[in-house]
TORTIVEX-927492 format. One line per 5 residues: for each residue x, y, z of N, C-alpha, C. Coordinates in Angstrom, 1 decimal. Atoms other than C-alpha are relative to their C-alpha. Layout:
<recs>
X:Y:Z:X:Y:Z:X:Y:Z  ...
</recs>
This chain:
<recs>
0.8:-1.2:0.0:0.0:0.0:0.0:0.9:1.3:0.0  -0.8:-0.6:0.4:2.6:1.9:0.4:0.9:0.8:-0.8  -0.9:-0.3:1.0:4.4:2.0:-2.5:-1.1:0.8:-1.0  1.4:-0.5:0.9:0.8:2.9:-4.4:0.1:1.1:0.4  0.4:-1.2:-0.2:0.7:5.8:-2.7:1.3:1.0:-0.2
-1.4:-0.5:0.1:4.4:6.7:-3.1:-0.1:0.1:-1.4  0.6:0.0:1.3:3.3:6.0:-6.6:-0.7:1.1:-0.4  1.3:-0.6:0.2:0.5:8.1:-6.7:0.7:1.5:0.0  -0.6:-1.5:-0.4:2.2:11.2:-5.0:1.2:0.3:-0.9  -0.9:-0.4:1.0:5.1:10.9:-7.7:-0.8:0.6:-1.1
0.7:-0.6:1.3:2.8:11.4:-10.4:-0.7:1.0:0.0  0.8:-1.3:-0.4:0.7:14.0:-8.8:0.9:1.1:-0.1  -1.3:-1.0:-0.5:3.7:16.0:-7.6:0.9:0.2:-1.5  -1.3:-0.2:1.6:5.6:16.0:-11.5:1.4:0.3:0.8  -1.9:-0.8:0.0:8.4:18.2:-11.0:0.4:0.6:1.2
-0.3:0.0:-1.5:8.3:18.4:-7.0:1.7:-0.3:0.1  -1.3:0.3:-0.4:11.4:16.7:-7.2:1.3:0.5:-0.6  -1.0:-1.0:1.1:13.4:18.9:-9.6:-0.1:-0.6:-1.5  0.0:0.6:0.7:13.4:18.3:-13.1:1.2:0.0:-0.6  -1.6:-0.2:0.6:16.5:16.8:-15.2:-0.1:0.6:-1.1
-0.5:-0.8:1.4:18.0:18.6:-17.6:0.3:-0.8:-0.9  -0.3:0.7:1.4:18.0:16.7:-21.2:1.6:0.7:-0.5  -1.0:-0.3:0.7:21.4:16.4:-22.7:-0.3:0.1:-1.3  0.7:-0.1:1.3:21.2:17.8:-26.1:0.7:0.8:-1.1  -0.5:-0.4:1.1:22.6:18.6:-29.3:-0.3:1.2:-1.0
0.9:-1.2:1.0:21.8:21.6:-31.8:1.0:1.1:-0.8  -0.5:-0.7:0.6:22.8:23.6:-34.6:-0.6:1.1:-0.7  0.7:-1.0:0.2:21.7:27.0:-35.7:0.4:-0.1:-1.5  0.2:0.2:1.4:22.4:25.6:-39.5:-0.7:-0.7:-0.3  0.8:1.2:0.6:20.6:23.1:-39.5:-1.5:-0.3:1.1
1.0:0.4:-0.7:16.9:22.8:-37.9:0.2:-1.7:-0.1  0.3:1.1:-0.2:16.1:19.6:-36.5:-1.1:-0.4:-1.1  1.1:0.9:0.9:14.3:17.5:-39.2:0.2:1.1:-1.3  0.0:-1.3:1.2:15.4:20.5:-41.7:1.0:-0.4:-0.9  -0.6:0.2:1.6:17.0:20.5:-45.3:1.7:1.2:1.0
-1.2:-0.3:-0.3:20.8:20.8:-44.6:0.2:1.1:-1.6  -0.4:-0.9:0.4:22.0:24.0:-46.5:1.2:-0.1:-1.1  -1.4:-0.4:0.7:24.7:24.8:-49.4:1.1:-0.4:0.7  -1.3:-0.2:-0.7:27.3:25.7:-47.2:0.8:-1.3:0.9  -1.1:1.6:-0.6:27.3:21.7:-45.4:0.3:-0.5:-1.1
0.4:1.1:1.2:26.9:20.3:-48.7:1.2:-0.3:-0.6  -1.2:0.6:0.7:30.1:18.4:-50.3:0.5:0.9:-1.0  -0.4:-1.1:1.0:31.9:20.3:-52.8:1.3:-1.3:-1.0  -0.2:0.9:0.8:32.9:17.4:-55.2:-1.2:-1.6:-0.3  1.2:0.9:0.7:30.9:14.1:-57.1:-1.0:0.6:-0.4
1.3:-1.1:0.4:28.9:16.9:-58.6:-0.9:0.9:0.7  0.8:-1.1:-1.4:27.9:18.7:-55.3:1.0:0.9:-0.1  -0.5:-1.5:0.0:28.6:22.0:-55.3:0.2:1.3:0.9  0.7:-0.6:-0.6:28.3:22.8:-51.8:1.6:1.0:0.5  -1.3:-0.8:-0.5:31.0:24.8:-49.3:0.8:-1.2:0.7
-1.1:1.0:-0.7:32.0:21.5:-47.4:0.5:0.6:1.0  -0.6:-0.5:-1.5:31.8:23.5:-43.8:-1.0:-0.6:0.7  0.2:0.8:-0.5:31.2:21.7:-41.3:-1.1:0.6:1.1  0.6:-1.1:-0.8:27.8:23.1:-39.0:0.9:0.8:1.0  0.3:0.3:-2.0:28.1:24.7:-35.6:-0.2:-0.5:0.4
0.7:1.4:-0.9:27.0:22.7:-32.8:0.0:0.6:1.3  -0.3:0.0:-1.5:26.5:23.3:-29.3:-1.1:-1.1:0.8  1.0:1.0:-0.8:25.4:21.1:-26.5:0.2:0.9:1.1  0.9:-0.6:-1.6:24.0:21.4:-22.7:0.3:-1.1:0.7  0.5:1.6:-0.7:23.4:19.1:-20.1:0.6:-1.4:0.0
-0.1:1.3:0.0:25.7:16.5:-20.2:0.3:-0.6:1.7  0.5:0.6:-1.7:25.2:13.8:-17.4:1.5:0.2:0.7  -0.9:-0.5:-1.4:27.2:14.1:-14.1:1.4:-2.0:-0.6  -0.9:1.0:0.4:30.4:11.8:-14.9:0.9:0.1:-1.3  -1.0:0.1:0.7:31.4:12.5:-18.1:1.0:0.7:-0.2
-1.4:-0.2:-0.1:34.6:13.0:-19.1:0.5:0.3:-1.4  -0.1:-0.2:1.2:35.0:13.6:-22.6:-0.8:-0.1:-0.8  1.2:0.3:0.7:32.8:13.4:-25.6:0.9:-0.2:-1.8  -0.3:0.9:1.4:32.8:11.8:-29.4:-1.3:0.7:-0.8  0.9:-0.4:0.9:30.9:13.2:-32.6:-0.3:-0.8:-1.0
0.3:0.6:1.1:29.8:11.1:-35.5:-1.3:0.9:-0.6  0.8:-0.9:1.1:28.2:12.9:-38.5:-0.7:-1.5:-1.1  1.1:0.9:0.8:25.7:10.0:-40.5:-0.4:-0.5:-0.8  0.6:0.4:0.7:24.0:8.9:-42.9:-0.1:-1.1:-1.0  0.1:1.7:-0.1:22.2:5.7:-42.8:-0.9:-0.8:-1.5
0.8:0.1:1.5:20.4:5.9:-46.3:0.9:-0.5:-1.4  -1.0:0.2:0.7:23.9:6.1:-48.1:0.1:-1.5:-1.5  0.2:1.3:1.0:23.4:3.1:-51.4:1.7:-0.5:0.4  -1.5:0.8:0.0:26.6:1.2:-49.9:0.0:-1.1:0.6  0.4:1.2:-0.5:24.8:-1.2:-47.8:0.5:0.2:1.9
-0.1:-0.7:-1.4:26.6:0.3:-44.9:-0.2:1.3:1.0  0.3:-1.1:-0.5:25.5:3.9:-44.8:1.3:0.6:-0.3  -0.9:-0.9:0.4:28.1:6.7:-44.8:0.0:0.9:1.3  -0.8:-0.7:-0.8:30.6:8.1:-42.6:0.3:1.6:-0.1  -0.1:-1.2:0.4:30.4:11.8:-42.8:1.6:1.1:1.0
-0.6:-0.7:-1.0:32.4:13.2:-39.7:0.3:-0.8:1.5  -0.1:1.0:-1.6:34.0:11.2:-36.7:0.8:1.3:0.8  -0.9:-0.7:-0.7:35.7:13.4:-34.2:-0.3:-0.2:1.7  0.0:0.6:-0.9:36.7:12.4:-30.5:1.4:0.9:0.8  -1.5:-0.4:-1.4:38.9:12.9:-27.3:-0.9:1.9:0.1
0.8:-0.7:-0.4:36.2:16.3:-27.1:0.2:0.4:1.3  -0.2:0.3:-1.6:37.5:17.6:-23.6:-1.7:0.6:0.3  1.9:0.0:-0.5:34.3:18.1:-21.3:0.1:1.3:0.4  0.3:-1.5:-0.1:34.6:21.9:-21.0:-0.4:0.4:-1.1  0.3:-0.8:1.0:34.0:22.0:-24.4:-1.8:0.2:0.0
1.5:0.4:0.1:30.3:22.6:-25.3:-0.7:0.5:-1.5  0.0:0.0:1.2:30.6:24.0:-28.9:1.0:-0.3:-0.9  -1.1:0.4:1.0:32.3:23.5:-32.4:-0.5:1.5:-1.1  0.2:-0.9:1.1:32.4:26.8:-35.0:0.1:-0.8:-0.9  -0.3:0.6:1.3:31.5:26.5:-38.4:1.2:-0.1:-0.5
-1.5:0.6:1.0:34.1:24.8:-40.5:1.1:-0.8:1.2  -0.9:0.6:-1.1:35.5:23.3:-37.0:0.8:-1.5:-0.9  -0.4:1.8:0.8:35.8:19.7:-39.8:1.2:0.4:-0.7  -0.9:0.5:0.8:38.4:20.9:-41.5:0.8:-0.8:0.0  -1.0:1.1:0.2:41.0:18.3:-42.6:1.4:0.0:1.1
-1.3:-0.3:-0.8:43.8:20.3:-40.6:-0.5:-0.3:1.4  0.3:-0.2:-1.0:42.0:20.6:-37.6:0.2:1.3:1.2  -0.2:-1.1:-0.7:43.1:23.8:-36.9:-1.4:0.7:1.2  0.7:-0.3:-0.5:39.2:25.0:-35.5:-0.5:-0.9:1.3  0.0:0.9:-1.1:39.3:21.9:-33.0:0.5:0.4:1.1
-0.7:-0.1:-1.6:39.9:22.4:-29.4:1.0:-0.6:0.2  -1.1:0.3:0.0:42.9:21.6:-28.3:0.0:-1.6:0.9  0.9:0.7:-0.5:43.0:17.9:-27.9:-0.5:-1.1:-0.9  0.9:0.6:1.2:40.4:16.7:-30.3:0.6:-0.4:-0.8  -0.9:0.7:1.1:41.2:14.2:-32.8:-1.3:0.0:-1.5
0.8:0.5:1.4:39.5:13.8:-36.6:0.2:-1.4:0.0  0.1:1.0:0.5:38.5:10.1:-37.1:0.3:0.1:-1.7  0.5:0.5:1.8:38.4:9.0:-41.0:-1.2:-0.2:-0.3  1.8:0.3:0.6:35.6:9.3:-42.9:-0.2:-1.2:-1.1  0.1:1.0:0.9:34.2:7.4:-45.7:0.2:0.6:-1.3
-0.7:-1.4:0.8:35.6:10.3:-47.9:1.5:-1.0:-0.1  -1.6:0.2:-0.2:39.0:8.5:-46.7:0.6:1.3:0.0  -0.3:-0.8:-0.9:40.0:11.5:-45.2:-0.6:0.8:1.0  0.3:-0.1:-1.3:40.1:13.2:-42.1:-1.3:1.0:0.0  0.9:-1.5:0.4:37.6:16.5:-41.2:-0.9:-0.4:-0.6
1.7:0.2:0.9:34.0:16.7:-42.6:-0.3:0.2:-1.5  0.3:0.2:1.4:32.8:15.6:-45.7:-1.7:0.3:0.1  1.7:-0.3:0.2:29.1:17.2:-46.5:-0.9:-0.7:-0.8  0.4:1.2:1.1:26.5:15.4:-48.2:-0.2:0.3:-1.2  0.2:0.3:1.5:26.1:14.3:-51.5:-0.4:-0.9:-0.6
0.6:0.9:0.5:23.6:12.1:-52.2:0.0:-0.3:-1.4  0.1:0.3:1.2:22.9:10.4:-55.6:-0.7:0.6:-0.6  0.9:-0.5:0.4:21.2:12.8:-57.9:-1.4:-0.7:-0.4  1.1:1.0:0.4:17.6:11.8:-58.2:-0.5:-1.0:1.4  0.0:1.4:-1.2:17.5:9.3:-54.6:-0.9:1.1:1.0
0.3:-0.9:-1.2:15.3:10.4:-52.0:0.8:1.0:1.2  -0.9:-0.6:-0.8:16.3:12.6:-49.4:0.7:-0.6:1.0  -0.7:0.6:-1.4:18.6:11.3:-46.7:0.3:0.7:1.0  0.3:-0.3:-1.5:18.6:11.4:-43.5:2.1:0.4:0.4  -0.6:-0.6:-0.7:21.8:13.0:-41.8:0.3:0.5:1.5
0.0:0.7:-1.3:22.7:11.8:-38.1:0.6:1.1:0.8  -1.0:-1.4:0.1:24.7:14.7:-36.1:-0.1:-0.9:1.9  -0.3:0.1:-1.3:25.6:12.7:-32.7:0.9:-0.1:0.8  -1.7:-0.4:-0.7:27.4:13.6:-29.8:-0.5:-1.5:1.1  -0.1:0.9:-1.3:28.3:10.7:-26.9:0.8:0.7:0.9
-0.5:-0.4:-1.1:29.2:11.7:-23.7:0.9:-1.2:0.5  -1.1:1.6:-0.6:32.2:9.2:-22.6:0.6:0.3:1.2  -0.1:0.3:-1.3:33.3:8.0:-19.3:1.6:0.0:-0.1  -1.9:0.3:0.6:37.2:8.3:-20.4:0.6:1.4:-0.7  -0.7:-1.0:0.6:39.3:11.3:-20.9:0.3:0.1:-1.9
-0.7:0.2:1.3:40.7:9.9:-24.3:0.0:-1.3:-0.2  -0.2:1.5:-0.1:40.1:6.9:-26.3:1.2:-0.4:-0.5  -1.2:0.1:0.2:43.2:4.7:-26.7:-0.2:-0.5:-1.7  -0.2:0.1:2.0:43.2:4.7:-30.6:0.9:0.3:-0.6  -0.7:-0.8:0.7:45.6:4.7:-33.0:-0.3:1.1:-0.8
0.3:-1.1:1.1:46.0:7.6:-35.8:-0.7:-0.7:-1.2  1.3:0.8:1.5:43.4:7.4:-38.8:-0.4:-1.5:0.3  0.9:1.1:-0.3:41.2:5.0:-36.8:-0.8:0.1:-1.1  1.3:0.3:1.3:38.2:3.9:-39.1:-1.6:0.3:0.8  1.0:-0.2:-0.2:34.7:4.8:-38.3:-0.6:-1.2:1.3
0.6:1.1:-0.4:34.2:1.6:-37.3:0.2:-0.5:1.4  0.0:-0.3:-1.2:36.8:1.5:-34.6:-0.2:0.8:0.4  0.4:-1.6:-1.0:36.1:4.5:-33.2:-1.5:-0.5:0.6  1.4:0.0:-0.8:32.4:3.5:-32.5:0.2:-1.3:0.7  0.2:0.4:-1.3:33.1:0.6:-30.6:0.9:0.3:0.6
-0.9:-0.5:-1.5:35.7:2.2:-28.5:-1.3:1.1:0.9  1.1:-1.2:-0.3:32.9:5.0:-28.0:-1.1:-0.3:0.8  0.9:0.4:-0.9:30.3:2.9:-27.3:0.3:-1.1:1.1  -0.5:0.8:-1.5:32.2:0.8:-24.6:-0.1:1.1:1.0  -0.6:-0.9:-1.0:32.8:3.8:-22.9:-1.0:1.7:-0.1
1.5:-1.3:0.3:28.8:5.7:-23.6:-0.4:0.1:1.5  1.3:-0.5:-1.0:27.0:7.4:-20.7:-1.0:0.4:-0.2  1.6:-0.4:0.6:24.6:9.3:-22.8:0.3:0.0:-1.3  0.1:-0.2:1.3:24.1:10.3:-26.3:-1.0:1.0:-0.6  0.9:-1.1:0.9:22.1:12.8:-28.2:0.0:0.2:-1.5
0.3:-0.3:2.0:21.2:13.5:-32.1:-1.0:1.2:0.0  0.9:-0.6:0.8:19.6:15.4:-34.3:0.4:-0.2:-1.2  -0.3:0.4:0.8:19.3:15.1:-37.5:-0.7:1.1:-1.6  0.0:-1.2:1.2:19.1:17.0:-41.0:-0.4:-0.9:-1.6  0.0:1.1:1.5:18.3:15.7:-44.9:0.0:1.2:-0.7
-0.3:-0.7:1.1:19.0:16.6:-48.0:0.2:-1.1:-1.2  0.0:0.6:1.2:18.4:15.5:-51.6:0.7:1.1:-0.9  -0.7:-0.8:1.2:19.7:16.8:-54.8:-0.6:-0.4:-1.4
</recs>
């Protein structure tokens, strides 16, 4: 009987107890569920875009972490495996944004720190999309993980592939949003 009514009074009372703050991702280029822009858009295989990499800021990440990991998406890609747009990791946890064009190849706009994974570009820094002329629109993944580990132990020009499971051995939360674009 007890518990029913401890029950009862949680549900009555909502936000009595404080409410948590959602960790959360976001870019003022790209609306959530919105048509990614020229300026992310690839600038080769017939795309014409700028090939800069959004903004980004987050909030709210949970109590523990320690670093954070970005993977850029897209799971529509005709390759059977999707497409690697943007890996980037070792993120110290003071950061909480990335300026536009933070992808480049050099890494110069990276906090100090931060590593570029490899993309599916085969190279480093952000590659924008460029779907197949004509293919529906694709979807465009943009997520951050919050990791339990200063720095993952990875060699140079890891692959997408390691990188996510060192990432996700070592997830506490995660967040997305996500963007599309046809051509």
């Amino acid at each position: 009987m007890k518990k029913i009514i401890a029950v009862i009074l949680f549900i009555l009372c909502g936000g009595c107890f404080g409410e948590t703050k959602k960790f959360i991702i976001s870019s003022p280029e790209i609306a959530h569920k919105g048509r990614i822009q020229s300026a992310q858009v690839f600038s080769g295989f017939g795309c014409t875009g700028k090939n800069q990499s959004p903004s980004l800021t987050w909030k709210n990440p949970p109590e523990g972490t320690k670093s954070f990991a970005l993977f850029a998406y897209d799971p529509d890609a005709p390759t059977g495996s999707g497409w690697w747009h943007w890996v980037v990791y070792n993120l110290p946890v003071k950061v909480r944004l990335l300026p536009m064009d933070a992808g480049r190849e050099d890494g110069s706009l990276l906090p100090f720190g931060a590593v570029h994974g490899k993309t599916d570009f085969s190279t480093l820094g952000y590659g924008g999309p460029c779907p197949p002329e004509g293919d529906k629109p694709h979807r465009y993944i943009f997520t951050l993980y919050a990791l339990k580990i200063e720095k993952l132990p990875l060699p140079p020009y890891s692959t997408p592939a390691m990188i996510g499971f060192t990432v996700n051995q070592n997830t506490i939360a995660m967040t997305s949003f996500l963007g599309y674009y046809s051509r």
